[in-house]
C-alpha positions in Angstrom: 0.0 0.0 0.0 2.9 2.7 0.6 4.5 1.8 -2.7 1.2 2.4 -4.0 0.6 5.7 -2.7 4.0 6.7 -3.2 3.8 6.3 -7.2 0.0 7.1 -7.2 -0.3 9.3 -4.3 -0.4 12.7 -6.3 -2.6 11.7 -8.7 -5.4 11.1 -6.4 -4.6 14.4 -4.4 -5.2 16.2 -7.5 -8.4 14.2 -8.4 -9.7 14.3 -4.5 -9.1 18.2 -5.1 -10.5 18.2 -7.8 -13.8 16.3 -6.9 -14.2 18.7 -4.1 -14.2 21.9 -5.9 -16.9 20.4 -8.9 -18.8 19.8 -5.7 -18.5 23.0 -4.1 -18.9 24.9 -7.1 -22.2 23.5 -8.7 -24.4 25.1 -6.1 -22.8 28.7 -6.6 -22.8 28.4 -10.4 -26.3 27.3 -9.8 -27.8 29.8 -7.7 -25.6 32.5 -8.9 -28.7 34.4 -10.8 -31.3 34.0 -8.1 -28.3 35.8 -5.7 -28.1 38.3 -8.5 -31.4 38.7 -8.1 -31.7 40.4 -4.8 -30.8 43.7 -3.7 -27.1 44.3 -2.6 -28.2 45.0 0.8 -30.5 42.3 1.4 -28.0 39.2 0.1 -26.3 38.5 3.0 -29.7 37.9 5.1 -31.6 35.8 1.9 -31.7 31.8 1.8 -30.2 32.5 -1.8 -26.9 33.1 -0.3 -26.6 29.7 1.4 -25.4 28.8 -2.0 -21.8 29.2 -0.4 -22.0 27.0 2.1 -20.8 23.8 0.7 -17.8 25.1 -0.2 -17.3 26.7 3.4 -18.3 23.2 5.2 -15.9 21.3 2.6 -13.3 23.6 3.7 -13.8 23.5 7.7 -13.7 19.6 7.3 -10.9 19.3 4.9 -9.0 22.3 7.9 -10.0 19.6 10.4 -9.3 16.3 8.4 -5.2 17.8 8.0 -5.3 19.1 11.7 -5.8 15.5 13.0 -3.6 14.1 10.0 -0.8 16.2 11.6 -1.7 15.5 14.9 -1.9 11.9 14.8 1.1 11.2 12.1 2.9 13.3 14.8 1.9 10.9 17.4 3.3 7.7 15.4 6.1 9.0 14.0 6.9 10.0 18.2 5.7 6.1 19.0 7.6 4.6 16.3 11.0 6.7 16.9 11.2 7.9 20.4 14.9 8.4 20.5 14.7 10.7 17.1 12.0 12.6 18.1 13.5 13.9 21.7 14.7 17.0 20.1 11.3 17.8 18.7 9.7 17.2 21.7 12.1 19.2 24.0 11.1 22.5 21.5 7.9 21.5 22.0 8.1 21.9 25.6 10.0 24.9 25.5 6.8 26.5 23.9 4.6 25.3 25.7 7.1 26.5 29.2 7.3 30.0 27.3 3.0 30.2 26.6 2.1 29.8 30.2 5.0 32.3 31.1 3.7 34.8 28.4 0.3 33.7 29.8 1.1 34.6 33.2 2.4 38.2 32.2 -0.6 39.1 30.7 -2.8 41.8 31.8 -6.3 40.8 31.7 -7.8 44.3 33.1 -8.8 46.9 29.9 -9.7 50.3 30.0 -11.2 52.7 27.7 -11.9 51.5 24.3 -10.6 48.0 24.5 -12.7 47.3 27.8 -16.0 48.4 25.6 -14.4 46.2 22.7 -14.1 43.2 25.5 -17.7 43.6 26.4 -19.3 44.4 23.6 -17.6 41.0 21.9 -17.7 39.1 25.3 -14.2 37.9 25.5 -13.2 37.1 29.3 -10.5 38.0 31.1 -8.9 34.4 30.7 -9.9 34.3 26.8 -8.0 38.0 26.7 -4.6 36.6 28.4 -5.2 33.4 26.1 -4.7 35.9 23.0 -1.9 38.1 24.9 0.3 35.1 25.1 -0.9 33.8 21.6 0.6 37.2 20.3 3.3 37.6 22.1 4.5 33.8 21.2 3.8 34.6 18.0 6.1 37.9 17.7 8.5 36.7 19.8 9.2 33.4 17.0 8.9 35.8 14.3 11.9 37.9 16.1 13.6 34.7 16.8 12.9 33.6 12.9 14.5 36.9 11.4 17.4 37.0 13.9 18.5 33.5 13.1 18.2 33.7 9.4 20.1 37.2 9.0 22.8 35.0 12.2 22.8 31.8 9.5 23.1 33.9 6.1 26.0 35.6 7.6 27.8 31.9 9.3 27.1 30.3 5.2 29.0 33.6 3.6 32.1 33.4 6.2 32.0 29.7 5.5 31.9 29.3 2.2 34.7 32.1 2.0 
């Protein structure tokens, strides 16, 4: 079976793909002129705008299908290789230990405008540290990302010198 999808394995990506988006385009193509149809302002609240939605839910489970792919291939590979994979799971940890110190730092109290933009959108104090961390993990790999390519670029031109 791995031979298999090794030589064929493309090929039925592409027609998988390709079956999907027939699907999720018939009902737009389909209900395109009734859409037209309707008033700009009223389209987003008719039943003739549902026309999108198989492509949406195709989408969200194809998002999900790859997000437990990844997860679970992850899981084997860590099963089936323990000694190689101690390195990936040591920077695994490392984010994680750098999240909940990020998510300890965070300031949950708001004032002025982003206390009304808290309410109005009822995000809790917890939910707003949750996204403080998220962004400062975020910029702080992004940082780390630059830094070590500009480091790297500059090691490869003194070594190849």
């Amino acid at each position: 079976m791995y031979s298999t999808l090794i030589r064929r394995g493309p090929v039925f990506a592409f027609l998988a793909a390709l079956l999907l988006i027939i699907i999720a385009i018939i009902p737009i193509i389909g209900g395109m002129e009734a859409l037209s149809s309707i008033p700009d302002k009223e389209q987003a609240f008719a039943p003739e705008g549902d026309i999108f939605y198989t492509a949406l839910y195709i989408t969200a489970a194809l998002f999900f299908i790859a997000v437990a792919a990844a997860i679970l291939l992850s899981l084997f590979n860590i099963i089936r290789n323990p000694k190689e994979s101690v390195k990936g799971l040591i920077a695994f940890g490392v984010l994680l230990v750098l999240f909940f110190v990020f998510y300890a730092m965070a300031d949950a109290d708001a004032t002025g405008s982003l206390k009304q933009t808290m309410e109005t959108f009822k995000i809790t104090p917890s939910v707003s540290k949750l996204i403080g961390a998220s962004i400062r993990l975020t910029l702080l790999l992004g940082l780390g990302s630059v830094i070590l390519m500009v480091i790297l670029e500059i090691w490869n031109y003194f070594k190849t010198q």
